[in-house]
MARBA-3410 file (N, C-alpha, C, O; in Angstrom, 1 decimal):
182
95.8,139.0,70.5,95.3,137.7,70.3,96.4,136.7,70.2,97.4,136.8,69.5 ~ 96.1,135.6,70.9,97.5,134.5,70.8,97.2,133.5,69.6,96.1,133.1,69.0 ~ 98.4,133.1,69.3,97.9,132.1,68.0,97.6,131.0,68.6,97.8,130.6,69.7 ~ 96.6,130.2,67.2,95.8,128.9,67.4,97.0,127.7,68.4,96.7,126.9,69.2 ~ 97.9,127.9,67.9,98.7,126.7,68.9,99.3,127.1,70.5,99.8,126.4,71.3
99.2,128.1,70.7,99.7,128.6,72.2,98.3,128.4,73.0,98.1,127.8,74.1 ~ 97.3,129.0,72.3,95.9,129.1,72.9,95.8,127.5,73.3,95.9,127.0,74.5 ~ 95.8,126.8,72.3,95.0,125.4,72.7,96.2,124.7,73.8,95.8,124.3,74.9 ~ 97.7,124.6,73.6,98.3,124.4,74.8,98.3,124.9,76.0,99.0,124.4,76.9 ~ 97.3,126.4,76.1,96.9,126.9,77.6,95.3,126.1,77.8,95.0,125.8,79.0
94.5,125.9,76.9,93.6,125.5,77.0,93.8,124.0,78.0,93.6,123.8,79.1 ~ 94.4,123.1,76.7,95.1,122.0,77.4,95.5,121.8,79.0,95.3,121.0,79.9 ~ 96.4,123.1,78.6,97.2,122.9,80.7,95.8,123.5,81.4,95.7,123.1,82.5 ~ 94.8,124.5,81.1,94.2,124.1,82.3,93.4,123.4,82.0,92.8,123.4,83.0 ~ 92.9,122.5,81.2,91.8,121.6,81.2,93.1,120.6,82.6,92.8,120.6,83.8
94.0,120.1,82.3,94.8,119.2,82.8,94.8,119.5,84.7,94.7,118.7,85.6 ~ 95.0,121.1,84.7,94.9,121.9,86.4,93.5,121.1,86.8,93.5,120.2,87.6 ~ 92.4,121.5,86.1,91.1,121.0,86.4,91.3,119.5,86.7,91.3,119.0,87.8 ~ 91.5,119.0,86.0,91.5,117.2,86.0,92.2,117.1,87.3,91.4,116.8,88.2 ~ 93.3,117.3,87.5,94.4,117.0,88.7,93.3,117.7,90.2,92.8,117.0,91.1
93.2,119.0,90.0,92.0,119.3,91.4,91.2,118.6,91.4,90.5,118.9,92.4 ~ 90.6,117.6,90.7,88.9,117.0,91.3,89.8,115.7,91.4,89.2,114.9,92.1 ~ 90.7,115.4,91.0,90.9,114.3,91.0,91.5,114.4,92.8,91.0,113.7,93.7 ~ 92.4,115.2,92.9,92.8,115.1,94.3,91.7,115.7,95.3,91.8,115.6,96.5 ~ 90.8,116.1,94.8,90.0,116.5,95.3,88.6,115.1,96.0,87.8,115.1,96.9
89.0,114.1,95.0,87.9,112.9,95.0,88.7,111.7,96.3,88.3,110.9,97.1 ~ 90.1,112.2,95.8,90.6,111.2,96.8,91.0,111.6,98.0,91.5,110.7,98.7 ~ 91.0,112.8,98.5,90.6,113.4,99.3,89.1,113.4,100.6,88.9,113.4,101.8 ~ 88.6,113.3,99.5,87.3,113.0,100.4,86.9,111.3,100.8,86.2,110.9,101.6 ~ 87.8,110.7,99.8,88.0,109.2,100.0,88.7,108.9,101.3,88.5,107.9,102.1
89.4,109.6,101.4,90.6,109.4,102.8,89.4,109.9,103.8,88.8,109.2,104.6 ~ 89.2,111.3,103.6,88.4,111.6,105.2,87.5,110.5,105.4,87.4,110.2,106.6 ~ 86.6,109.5,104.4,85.9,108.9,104.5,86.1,107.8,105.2,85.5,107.6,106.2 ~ 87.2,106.8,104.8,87.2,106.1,105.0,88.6,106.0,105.7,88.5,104.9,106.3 ~ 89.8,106.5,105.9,90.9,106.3,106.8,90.9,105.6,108.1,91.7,104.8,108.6
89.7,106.4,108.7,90.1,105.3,109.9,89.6,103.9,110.2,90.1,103.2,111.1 ~ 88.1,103.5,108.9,88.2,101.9,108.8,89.7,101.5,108.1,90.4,100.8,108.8 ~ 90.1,102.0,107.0,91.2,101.3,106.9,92.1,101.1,108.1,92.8,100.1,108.2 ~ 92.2,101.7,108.5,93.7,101.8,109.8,93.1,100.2,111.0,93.7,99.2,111.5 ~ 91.7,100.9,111.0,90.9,99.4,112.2,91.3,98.6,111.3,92.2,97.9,111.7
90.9,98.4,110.2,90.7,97.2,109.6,92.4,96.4,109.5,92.6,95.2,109.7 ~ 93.3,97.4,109.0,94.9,97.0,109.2,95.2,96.7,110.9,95.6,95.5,111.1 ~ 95.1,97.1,111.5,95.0,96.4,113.1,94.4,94.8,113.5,95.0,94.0,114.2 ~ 93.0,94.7,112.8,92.6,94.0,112.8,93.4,92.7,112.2,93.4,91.6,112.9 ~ 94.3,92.6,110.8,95.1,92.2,110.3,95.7,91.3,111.3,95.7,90.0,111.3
96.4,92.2,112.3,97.5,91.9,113.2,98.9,93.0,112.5,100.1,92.7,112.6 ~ 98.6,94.3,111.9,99.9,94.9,111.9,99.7,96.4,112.7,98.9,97.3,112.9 ~ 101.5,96.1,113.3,100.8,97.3,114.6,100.6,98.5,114.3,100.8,98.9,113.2 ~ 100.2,99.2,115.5,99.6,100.7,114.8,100.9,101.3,113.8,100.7,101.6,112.6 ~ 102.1,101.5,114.5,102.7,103.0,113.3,102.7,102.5,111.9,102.8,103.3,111.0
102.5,100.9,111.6,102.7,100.7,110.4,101.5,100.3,109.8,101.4,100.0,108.6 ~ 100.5,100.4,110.6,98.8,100.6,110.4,99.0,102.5,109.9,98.4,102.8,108.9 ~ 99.5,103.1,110.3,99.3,104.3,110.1,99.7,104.9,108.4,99.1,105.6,107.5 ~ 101.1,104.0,108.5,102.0,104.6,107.4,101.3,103.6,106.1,101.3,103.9,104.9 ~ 100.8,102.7,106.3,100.1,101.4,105.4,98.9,102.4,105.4,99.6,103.4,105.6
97.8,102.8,105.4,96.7,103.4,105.3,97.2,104.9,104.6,96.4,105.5,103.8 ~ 98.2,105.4,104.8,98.7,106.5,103.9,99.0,106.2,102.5,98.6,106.9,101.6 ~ 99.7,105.1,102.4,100.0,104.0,101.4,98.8,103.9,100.1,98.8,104.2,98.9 ~ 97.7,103.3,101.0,96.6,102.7,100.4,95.8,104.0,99.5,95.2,103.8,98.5 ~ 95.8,105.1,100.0,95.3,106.5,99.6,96.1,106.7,98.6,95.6,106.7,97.5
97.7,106.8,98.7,98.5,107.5,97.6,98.6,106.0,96.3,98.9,106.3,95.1 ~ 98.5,105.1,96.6,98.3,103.9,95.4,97.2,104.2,95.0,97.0,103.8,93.9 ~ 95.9,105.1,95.5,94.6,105.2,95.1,94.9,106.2,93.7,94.8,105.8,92.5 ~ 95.3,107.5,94.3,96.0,108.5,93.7,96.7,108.2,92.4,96.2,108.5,91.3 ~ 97.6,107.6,92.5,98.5,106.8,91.4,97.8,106.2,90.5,98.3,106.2,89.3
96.9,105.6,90.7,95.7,104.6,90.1,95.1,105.5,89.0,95.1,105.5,87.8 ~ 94.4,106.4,90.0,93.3,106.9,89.2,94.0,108.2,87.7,93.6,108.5,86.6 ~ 95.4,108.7,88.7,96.4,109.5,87.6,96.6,108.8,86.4,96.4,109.2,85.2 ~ 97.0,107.6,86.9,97.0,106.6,85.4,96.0,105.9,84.4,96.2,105.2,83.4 ~ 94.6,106.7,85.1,93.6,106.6,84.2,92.6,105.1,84.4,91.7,104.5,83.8
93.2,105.0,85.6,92.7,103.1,85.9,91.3,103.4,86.1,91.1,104.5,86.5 ~ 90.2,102.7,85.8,88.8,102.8,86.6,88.5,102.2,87.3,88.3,101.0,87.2 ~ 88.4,102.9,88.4,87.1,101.9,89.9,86.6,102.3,89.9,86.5,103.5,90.2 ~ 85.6,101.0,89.7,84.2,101.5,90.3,83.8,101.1,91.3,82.5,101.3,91.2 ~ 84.0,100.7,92.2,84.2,100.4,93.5,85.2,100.8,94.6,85.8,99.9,95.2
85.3,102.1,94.9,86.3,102.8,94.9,86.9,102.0,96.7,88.1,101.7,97.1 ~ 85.4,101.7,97.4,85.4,101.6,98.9,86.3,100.2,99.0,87.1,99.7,99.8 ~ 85.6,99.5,97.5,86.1,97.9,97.7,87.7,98.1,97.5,88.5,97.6,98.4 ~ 88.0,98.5,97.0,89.2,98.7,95.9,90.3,99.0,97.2,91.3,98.2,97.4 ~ 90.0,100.1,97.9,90.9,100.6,99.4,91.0,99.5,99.8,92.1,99.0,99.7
90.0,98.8,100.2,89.8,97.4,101.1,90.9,96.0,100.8,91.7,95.4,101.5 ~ 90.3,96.1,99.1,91.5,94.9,98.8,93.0,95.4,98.8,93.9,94.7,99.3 ~ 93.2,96.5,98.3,94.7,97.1,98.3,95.5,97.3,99.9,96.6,97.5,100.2 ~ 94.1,97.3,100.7,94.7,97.4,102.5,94.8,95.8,103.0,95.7,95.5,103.8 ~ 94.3,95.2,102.7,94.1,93.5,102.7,95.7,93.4,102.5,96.7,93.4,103.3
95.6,93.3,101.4,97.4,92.8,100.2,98.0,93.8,101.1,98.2,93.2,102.1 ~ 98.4,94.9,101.2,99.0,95.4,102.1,99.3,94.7,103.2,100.2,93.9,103.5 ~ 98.4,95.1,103.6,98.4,94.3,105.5,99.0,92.9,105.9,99.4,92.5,107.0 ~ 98.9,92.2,104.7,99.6,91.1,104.7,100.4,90.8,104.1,100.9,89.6,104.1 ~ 100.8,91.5,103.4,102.7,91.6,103.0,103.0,92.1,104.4,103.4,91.2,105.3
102.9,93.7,104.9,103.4,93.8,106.4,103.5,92.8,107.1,104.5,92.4,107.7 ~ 102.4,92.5,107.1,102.5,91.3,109.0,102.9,90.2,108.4,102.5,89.2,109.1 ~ 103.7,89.9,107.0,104.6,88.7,107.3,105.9,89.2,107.3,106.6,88.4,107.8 ~ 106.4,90.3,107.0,107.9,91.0,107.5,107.9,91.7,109.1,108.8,92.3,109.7 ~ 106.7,91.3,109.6,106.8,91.5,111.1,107.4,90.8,112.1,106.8,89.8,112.6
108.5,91.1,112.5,109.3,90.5,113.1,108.9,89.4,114.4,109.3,88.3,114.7 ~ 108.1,90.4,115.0,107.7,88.8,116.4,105.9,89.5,116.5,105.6,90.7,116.3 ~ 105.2,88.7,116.8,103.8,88.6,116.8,103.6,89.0,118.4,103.9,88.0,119.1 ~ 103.1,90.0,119.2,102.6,89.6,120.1,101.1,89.3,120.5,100.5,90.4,120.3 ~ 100.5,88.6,120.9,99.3,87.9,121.3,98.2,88.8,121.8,98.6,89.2,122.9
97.1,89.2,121.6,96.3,90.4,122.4,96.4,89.6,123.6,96.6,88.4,123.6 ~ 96.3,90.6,124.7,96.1,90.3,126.0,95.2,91.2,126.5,95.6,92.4,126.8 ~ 94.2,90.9,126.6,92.8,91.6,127.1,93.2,92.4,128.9,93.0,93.5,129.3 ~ 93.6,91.4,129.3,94.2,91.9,130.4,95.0,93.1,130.7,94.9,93.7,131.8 ~ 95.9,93.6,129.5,96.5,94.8,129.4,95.4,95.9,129.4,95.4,97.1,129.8
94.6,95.4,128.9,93.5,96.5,128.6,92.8,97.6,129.9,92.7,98.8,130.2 ~ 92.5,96.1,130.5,92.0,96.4,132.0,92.9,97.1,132.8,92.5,97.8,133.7 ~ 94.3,97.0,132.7,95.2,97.6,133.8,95.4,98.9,133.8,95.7,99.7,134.7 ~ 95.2,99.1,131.6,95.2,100.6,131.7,94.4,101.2,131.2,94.7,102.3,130.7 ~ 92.7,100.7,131.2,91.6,101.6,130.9,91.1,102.3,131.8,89.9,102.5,131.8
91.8,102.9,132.9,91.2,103.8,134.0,90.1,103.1,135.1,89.8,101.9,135.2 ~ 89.6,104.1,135.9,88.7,103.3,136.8,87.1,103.0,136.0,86.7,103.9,135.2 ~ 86.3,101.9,136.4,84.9,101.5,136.4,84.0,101.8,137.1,84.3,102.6,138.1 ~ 83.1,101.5,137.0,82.0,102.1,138.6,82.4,101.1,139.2,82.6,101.4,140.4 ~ 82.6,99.8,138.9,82.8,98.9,140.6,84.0,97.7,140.2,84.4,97.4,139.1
84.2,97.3,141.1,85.5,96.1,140.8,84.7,94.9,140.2,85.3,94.2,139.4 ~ 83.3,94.4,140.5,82.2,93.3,140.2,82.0,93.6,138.6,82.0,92.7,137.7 ~ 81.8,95.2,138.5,81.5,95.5,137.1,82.6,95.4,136.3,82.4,95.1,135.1 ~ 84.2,95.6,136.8,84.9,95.8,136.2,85.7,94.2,136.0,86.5,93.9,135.2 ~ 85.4,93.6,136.7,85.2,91.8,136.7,84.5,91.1,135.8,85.1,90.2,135.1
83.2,91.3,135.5,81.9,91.0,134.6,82.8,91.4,133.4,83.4,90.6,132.7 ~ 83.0,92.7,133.2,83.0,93.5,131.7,84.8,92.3,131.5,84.9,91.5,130.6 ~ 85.9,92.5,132.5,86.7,91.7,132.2,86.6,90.0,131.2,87.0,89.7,130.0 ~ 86.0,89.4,131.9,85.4,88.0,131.5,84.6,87.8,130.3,84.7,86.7,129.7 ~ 84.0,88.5,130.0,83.0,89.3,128.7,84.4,89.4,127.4,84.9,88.4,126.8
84.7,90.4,127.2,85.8,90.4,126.9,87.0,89.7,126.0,87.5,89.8,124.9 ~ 87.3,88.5,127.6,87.8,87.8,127.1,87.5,86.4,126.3,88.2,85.7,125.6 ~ 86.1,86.2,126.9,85.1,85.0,126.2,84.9,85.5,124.7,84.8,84.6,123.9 ~ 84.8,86.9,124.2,84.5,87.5,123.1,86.0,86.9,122.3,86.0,86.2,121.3 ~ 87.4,87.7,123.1,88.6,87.4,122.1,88.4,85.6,121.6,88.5,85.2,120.4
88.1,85.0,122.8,88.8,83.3,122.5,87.7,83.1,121.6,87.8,82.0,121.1 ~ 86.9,83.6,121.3,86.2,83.4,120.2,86.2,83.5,118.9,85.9,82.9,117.9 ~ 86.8,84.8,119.4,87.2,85.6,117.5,88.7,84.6,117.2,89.0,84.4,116.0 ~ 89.4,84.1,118.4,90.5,83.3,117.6,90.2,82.1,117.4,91.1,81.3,117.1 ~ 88.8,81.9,117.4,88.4,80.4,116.6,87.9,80.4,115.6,87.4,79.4,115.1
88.0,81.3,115.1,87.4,81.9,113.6,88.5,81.9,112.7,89.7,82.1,113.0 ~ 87.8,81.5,111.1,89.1,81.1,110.3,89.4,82.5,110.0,88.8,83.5,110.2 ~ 90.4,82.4,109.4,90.8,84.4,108.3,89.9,84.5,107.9,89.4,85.6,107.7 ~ 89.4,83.6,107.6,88.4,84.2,106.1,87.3,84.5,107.0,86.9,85.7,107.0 ~ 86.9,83.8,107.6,85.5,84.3,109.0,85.7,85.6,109.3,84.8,86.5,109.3
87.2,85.6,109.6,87.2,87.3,110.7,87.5,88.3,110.1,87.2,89.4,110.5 ~ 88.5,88.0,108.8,88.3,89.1,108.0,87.2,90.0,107.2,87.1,91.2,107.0 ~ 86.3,88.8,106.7,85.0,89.1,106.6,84.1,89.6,107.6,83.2,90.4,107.2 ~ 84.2,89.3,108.7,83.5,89.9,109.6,83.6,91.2,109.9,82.6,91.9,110.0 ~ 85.0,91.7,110.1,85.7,92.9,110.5,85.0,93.8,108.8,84.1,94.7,109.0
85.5,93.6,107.8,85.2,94.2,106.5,83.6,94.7,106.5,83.3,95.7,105.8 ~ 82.6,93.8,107.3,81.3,94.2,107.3,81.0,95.0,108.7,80.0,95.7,108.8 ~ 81.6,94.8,109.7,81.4,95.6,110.5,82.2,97.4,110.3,82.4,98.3,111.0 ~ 82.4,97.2,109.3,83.2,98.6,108.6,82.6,99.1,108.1,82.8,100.4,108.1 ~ 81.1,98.4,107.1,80.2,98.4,106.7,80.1,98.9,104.9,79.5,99.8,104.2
81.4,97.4,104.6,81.2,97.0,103.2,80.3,96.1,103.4,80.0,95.3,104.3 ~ 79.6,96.6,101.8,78.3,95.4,101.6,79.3,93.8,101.3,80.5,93.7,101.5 ~ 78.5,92.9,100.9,79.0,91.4,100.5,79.6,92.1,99.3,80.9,91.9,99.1 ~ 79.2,92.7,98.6,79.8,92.7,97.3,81.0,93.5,97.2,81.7,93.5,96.2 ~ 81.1,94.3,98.2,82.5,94.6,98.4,83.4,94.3,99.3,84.5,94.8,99.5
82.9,93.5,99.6,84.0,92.5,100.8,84.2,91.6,99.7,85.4,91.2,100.0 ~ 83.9,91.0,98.5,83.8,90.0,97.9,84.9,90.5,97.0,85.7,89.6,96.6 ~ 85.0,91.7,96.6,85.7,92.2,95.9,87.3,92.7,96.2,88.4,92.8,95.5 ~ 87.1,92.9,97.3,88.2,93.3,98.6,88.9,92.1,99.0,90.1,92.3,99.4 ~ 88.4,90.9,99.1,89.1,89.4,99.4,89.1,88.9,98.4,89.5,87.7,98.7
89.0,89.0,97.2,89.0,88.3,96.0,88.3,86.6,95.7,88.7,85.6,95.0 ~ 86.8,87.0,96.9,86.3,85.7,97.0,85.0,86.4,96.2,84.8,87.6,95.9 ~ 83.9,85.0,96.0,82.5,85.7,95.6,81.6,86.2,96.5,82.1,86.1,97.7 ~ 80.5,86.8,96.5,79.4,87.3,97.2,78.7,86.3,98.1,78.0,86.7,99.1 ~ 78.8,84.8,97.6,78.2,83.9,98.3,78.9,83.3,99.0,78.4,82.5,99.8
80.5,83.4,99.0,80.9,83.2,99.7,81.4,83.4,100.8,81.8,82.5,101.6 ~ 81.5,85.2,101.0,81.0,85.7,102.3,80.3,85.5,102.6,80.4,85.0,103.7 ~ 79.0,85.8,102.1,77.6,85.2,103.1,77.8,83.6,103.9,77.1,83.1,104.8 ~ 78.3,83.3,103.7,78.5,82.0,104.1,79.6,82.1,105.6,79.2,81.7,106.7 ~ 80.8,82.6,105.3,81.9,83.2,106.0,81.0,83.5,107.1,80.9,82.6,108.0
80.2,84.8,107.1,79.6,85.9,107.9,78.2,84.4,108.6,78.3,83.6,109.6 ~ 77.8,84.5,108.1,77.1,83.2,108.8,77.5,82.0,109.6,76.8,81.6,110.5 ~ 78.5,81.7,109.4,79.4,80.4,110.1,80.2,81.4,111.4,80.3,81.0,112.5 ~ 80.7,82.6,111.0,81.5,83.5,112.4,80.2,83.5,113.2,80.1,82.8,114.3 ~ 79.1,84.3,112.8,77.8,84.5,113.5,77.5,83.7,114.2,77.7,84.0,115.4
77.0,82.3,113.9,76.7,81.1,114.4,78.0,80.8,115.4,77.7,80.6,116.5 ~ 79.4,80.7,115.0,80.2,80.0,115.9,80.3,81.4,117.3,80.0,80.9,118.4 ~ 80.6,82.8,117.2,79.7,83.5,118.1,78.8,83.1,118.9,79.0,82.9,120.1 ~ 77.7,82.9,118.4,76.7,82.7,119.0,76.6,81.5,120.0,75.7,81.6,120.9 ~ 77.5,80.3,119.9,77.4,79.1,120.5,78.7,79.6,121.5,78.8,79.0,122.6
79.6,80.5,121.3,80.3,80.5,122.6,81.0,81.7,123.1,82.1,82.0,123.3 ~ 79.4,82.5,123.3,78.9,83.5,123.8,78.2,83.3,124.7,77.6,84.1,125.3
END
């Protein structure tokens, strides 16, 4: 039989084993969940992929760190979102030169279409969609992007550090300005 103080210090370390497996275990399933909105969503930003890649690894292991330290979220989805946000834009202001989407690139290397008319149509499409999305404020398109990820308002709200009514508002004004030049 071990004595009362060695016992409860094995007790201890595995209660502690336990804690650390669910815990990596929670953020674990957080990553499969949600990694590759974070990664779109950092693209969407404007920061390019490898540092979309290494930024979304980032955002997981600050999760990690968080929760070791006992932090609570309760919004675990919002929480990724704002920490990829703040991320994403620290990155893409130490990004050295900006280049501009060019829709055009797309077409030269997405393979063949059924017809050059179709592949013309789908072209112009496209590009009427981009010059639109660059008439939209940040706050419009970030919002928009964040719910096409499919946070609610209230975690987009939480994730931009704006209120709930004030995305709705965002998401309504992109919608509408869409819609008139579409």
């Amino acid at each position: 039989m071990l004595p009362l103080s060695i016992e409860g210090d094995l007790l201890g370390s595995w209660r502690q084993v336990r804690a650390t497996a669910r815990l990596h275990e929670q953020v674990t399933r957080l990553f499969e969940d949600a990694r590759e909105d974070v990664y779109r969503y950092l693209l969407t930003l404007g920061v390019y992929p490898p540092q979309a890649q290494e930024a979304t690894q980032e955002v997981f292991l600050r999760l990690y760190t968080a929760l070791r330290k006992g932090e609570e979220i309760r919004k675990p989805r919002a929480w990724i979102f704002r920490v990829a946000h703040n991320l994403g834009i620290d990155i893409r202001t130490r990004q050295d030169t900006e280049l501009p989407y060019a829709p055009e690139l797309d077409f030269r290397h997405a393979g063949h279409r059924a017809n050059p008319e179709q592949q013309l149509a789908e072209r112009e499409r496209t590009i009427r969609f981009h010059r639109a999305m660059e008439g939209l404020s940040d706050q419009q398109r970030r919002c928009l992007f964040l719910r096409l990820e499919g946070l609610r308002y209230s975690e987009i709200a939480d994730a931009l550090g704006i209120s709930a009514s004030a995305v709705g508002e965002f998401l309504r004004r992109a919608i509408e300005r869409l819609r008139r030049t579409s």
